[in-house]
C-alpha positions as CSV (number, residue, x, y, z in Angstrom):
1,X,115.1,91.9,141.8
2,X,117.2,93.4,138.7
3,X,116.0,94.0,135.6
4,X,118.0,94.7,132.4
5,X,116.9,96.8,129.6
6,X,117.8,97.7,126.0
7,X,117.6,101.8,127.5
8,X,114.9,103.3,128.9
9,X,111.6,104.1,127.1
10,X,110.5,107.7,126.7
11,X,106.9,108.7,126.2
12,X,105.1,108.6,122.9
13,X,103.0,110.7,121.6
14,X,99.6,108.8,120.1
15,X,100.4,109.2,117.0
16,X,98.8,107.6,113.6
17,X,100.6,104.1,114.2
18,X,98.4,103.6,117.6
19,X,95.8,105.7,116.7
20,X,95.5,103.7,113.5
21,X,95.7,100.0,116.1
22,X,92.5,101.3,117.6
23,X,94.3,100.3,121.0
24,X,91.9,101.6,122.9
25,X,89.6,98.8,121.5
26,X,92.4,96.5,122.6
27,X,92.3,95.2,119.2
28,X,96.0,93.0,118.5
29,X,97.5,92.5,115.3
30,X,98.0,89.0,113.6
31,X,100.6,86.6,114.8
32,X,101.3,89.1,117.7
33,X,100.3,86.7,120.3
34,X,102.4,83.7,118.9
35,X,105.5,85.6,118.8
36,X,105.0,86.1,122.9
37,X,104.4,82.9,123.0
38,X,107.6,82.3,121.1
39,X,109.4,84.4,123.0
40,X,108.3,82.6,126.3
41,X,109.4,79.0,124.7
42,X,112.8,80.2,123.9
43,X,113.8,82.1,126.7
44,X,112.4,79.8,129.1
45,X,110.7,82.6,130.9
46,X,107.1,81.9,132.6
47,X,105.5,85.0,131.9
48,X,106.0,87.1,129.2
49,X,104.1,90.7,128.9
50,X,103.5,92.9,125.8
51,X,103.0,96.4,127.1
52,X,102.4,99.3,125.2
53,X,103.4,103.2,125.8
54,X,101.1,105.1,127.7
55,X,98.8,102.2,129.4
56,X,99.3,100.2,132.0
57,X,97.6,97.0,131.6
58,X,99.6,94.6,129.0
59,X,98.4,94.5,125.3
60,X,99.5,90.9,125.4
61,X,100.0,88.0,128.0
62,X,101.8,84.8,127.4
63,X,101.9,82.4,130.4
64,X,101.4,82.7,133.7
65,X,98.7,85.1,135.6
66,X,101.3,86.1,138.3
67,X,104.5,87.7,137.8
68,X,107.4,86.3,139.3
69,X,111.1,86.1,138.4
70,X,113.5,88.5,137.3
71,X,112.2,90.8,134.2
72,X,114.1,91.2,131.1
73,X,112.9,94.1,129.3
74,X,113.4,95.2,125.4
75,X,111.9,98.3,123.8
76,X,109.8,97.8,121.1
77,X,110.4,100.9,118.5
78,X,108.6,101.6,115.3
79,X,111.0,101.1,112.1
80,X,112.1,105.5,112.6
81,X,113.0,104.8,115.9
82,X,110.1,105.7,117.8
83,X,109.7,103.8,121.1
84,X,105.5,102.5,121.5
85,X,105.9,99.6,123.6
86,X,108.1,97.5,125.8
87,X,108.8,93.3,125.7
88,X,109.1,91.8,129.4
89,X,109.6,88.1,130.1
90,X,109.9,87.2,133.4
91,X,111.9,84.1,134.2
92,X,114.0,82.5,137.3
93,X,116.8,84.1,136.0
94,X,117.4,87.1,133.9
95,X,117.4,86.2,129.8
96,X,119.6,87.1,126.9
97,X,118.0,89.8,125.2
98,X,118.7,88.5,121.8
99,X,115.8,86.5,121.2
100,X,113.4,89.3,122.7
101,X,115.0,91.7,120.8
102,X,114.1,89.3,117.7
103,X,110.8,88.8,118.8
104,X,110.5,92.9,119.2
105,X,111.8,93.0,115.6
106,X,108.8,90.9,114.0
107,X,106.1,92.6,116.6
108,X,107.2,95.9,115.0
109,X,106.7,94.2,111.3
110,X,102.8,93.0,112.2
111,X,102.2,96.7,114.4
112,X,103.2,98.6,111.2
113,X,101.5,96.2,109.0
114,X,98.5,96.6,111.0
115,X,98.6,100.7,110.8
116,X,99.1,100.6,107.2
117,X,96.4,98.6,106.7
118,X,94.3,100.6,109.0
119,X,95.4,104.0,106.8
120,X,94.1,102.0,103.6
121,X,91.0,102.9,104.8
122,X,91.0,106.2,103.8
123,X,91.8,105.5,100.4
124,X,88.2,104.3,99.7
125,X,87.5,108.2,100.4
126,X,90.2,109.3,98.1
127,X,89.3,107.1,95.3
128,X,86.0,108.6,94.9
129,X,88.0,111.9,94.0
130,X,90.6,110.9,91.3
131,X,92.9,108.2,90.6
132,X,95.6,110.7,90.8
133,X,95.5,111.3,94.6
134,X,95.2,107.3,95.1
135,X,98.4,106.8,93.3
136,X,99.7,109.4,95.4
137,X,98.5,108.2,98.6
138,X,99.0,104.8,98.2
139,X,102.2,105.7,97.1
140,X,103.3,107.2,100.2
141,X,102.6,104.3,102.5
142,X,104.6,102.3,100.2
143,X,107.3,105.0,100.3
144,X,106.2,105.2,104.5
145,X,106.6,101.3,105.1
146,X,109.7,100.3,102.0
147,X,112.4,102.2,104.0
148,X,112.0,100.7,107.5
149,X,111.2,97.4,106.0
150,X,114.4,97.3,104.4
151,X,116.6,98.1,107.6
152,X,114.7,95.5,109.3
153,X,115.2,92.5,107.2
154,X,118.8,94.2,107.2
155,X,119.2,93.9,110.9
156,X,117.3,90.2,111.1
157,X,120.2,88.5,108.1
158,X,122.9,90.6,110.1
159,X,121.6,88.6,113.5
160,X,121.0,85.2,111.7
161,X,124.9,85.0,110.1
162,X,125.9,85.5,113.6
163,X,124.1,82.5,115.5
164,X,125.0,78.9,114.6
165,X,122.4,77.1,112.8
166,X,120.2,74.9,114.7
167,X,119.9,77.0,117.6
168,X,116.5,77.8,119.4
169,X,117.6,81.5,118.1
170,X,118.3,80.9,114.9
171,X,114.4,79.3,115.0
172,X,113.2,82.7,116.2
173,X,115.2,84.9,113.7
174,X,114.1,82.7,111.0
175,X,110.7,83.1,112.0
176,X,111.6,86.7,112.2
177,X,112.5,87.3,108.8
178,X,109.9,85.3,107.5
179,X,107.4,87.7,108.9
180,X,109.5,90.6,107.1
181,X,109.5,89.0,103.9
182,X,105.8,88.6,104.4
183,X,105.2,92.1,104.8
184,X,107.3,93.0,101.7
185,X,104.8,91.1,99.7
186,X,102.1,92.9,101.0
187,X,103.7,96.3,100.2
188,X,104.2,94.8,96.7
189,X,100.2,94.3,96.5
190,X,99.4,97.7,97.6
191,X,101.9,99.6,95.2
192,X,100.4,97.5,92.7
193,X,97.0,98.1,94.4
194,X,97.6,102.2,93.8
195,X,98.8,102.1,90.2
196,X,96.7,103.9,87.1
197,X,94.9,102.3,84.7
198,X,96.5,101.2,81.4
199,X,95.2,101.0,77.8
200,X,95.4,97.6,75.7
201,X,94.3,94.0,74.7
202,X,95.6,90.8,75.4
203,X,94.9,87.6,73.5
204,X,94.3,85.3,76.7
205,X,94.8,82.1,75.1
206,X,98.5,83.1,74.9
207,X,98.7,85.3,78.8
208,X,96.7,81.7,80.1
209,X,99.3,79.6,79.6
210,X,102.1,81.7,79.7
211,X,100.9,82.7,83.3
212,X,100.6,79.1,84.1
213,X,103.8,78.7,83.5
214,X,105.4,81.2,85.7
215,X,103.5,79.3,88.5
216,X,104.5,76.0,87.7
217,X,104.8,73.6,89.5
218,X,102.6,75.2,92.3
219,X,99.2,74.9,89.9
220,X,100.7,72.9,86.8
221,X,97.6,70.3,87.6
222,X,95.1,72.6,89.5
223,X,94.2,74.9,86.8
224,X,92.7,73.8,83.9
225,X,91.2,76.3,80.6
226,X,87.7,75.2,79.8
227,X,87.4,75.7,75.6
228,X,88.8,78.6,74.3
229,X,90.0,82.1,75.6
230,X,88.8,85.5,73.5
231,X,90.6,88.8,72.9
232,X,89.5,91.4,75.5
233,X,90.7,95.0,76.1
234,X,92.5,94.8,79.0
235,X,96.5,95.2,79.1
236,X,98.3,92.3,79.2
237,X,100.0,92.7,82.5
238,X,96.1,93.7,84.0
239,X,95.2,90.9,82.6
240,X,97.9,88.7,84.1
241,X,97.2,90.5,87.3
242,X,93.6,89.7,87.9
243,X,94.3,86.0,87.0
244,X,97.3,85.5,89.2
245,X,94.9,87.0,92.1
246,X,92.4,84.9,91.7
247,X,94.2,82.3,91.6
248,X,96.3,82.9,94.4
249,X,93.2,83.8,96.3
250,X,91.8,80.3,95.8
251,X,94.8,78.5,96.6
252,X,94.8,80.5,100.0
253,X,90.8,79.3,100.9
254,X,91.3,75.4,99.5
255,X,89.6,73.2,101.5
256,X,91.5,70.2,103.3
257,X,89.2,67.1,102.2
258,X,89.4,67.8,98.4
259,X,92.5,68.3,96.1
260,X,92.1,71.9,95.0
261,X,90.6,72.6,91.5
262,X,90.3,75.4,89.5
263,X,88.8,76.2,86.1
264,X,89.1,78.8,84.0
265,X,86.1,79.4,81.0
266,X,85.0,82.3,79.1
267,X,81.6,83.4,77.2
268,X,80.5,86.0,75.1
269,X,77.6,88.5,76.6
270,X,76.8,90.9,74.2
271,X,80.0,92.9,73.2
272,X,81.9,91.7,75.9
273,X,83.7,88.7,77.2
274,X,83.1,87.2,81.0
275,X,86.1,85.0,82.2
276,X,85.1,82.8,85.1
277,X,87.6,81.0,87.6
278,X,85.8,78.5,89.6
279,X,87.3,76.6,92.2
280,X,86.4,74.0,94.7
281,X,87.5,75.9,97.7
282,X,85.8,77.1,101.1
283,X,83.1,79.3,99.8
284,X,81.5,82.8,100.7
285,X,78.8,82.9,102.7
286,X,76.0,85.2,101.2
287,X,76.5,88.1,103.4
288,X,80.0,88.4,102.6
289,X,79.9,88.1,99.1
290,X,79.5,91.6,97.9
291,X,81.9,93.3,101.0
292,X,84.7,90.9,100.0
293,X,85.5,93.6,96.7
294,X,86.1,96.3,99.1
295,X,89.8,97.2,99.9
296,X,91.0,95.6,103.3
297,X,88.1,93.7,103.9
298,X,89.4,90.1,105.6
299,X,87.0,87.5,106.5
300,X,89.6,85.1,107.8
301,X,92.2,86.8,109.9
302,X,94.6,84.1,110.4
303,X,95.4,84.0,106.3
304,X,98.1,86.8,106.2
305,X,97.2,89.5,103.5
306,X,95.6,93.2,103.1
307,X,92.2,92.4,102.1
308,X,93.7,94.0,98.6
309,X,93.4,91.3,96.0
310,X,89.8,91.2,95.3
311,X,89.5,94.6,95.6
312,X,92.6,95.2,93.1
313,X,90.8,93.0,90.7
314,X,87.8,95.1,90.8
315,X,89.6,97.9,90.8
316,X,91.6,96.8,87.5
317,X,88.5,95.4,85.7
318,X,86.4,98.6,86.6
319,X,89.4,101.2,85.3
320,X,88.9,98.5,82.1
321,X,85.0,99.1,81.7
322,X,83.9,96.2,83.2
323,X,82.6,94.7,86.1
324,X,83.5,92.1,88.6
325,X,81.2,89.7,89.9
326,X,81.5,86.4,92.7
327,X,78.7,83.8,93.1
328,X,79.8,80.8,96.1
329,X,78.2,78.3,98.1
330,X,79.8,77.4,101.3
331,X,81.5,74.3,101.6
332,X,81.0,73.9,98.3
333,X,83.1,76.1,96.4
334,X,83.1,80.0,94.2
335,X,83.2,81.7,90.8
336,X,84.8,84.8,90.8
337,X,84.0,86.1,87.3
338,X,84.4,89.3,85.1
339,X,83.0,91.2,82.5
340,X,85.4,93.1,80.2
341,X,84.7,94.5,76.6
342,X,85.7,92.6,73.3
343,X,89.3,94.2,71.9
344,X,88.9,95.6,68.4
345,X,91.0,94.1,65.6
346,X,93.1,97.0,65.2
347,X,93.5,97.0,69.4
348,X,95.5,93.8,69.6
349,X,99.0,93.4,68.6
């Protein structure tokens, strides 16, 4: 029985990335198991084993309970190079390693993904002590994840120009990529997530609309402005933010029986304005309704994201003066609203 490899696998240290996995817990990030299972489709192999550095049962099993078959081995390296983990499918005969290695290339993307979020944990600590050191901290996970990201959606175009199109490959490194692109956004949310506060007002009868329109067509008939919009201190770009969010985050937990509304309405509570934007979506149940605003906190794990965009709108409102609040009945649908002071005259411009 042969095996062929991509070179041989050296020892890793148990550094933050596993650390970080909690793989002692056995705990496996998103959409790892459906790239094994990928991975088994395309190669044809009956068995294919997800084994990391260090341990010696597999982290993931796709197919059969007994091995059999020649083994086709990949590593599966970390973004610098660092080798955590090999990729095995067994099969009649031995496999081309292209489609394991692409496999091993969108693995990597979800293992990272899952560390950083893992690291984001800390930040609650750091935000506590100054909104300095959380710019710098979030910051360098951006800086940590951007780099390797980059040579990996690199290496995944370079791959897909070379196979013809319509090939079970060219289904895998698509795929592939897709993950990578994926993870991009999420970096996007958590530089955005890190970012200081910034003075201003905003006239949101005019951001509404012109927000609207950046989405369109996606939520052209979804969202619809309930009377009229105020003047609030908050930047425009904030404000922009915290809409687009919440919008987003209802389109993500729409229900399947009903088309998905959403409406936007403000009223005035004292010297401040609180915007509302209901929708007609899932729902929170009770329990979850006040841990949903902390950062990384997911309740469904198979809708890809940080856990970052309520928390960011908090975040944002809070830096702003205000306050955030959510009120949802399951099945039914919720209003995420927030409460943000009146701008001055002499604030808007």
């Amino acid at each position: 029985m042969s095996e062929h490899t991509s070179g041989p696998v050296q020892q890793a240290p148990q550094d933050d990335l596993l650390r970080g996995l909690g793989v002692a817990g056995g705990a496996v990030p998103d959409g790892v198991q459906g790239q094994c299972d990928l991975a088994r489709a395309v190669t044809g192999a009956d068995v294919v084993l997800l084994t990391l550095v260090g341990h010696e049962d597999p982290w993931v099993r796709s197919g059969a309970a007994d091995l059999g078959g020649v083994p086709t081995t990949v590593d599966l390296r970390t973004s610098d190079g660092q080798a955590f983990g090999t990729l095995t499918a067994y099969a009649p005969a031995a496999v081309e390693t292209a489609p394991l290695e692409a496999v091993a290339a969108a693995v990597t993307s979800m293992v990272e993904l899952e560390a950083a979020r893992s690291r984001l944990f800390d930040l609650e600590e750091v935000v506590a002590r100054s909104e300095d050191e959380l710019s710098r901290a979030s910051g360098q996970i951006v800086h940590d994840l951007n780099n390797p990201l980059a040579a990996i959606s690199m290496c995944l175009e370079i791959a897909r120009d070379e196979v013809p199109e319509g090939e079970l490959l060219a289904n895998l490194l698509d795929r592939a990529a897709g993950s990578a692109a994926k993870l991009k956004t999420l970096v996007v949310s958590l530089s955005d997530y890190g970012q200081p506060a910034e003075p201003g007002a905003c006239d949101l009868s005019v951001e509404v609309p012109a927000l609207l329109a950046d989405y369109e067509p996606l939520l052209d008939e979804t969202v619809r402005v309930a009377g009229d919009l105020p003047v609030v201190a908050l930047a425009a770009n904030e404000a922009r933010t915290v809409l687009g969010e919440l919008w987003e985050n209802a389109t993500k937990f729409r229900r399947d029986d009903v088309d998905l509304e959403i409406v936007v309405a403000a009223e005035q509570v004292g010297d401040r304005w609180r915007i509302a934007v209901s929708d007609n979506g899932r729902g929170i149940d009770e329990a979850d309704v006040e841990r949903v605003l902390a950062p990384t906190v997911r309740l469904d794990k198979r809708v890809p994201g940080l856990g970052l965009g309520l928390a960011g709108v908090a975040r944002i409102v809070t830096r702003a003066g205000g306050r955030v609040g959510i009120d949802s009945t399951p099945g039914v649908g919720t209003t995420v609203w927030f409460e943000v002071p009146a701008a001055a005259p002499a604030e808007h411009r």
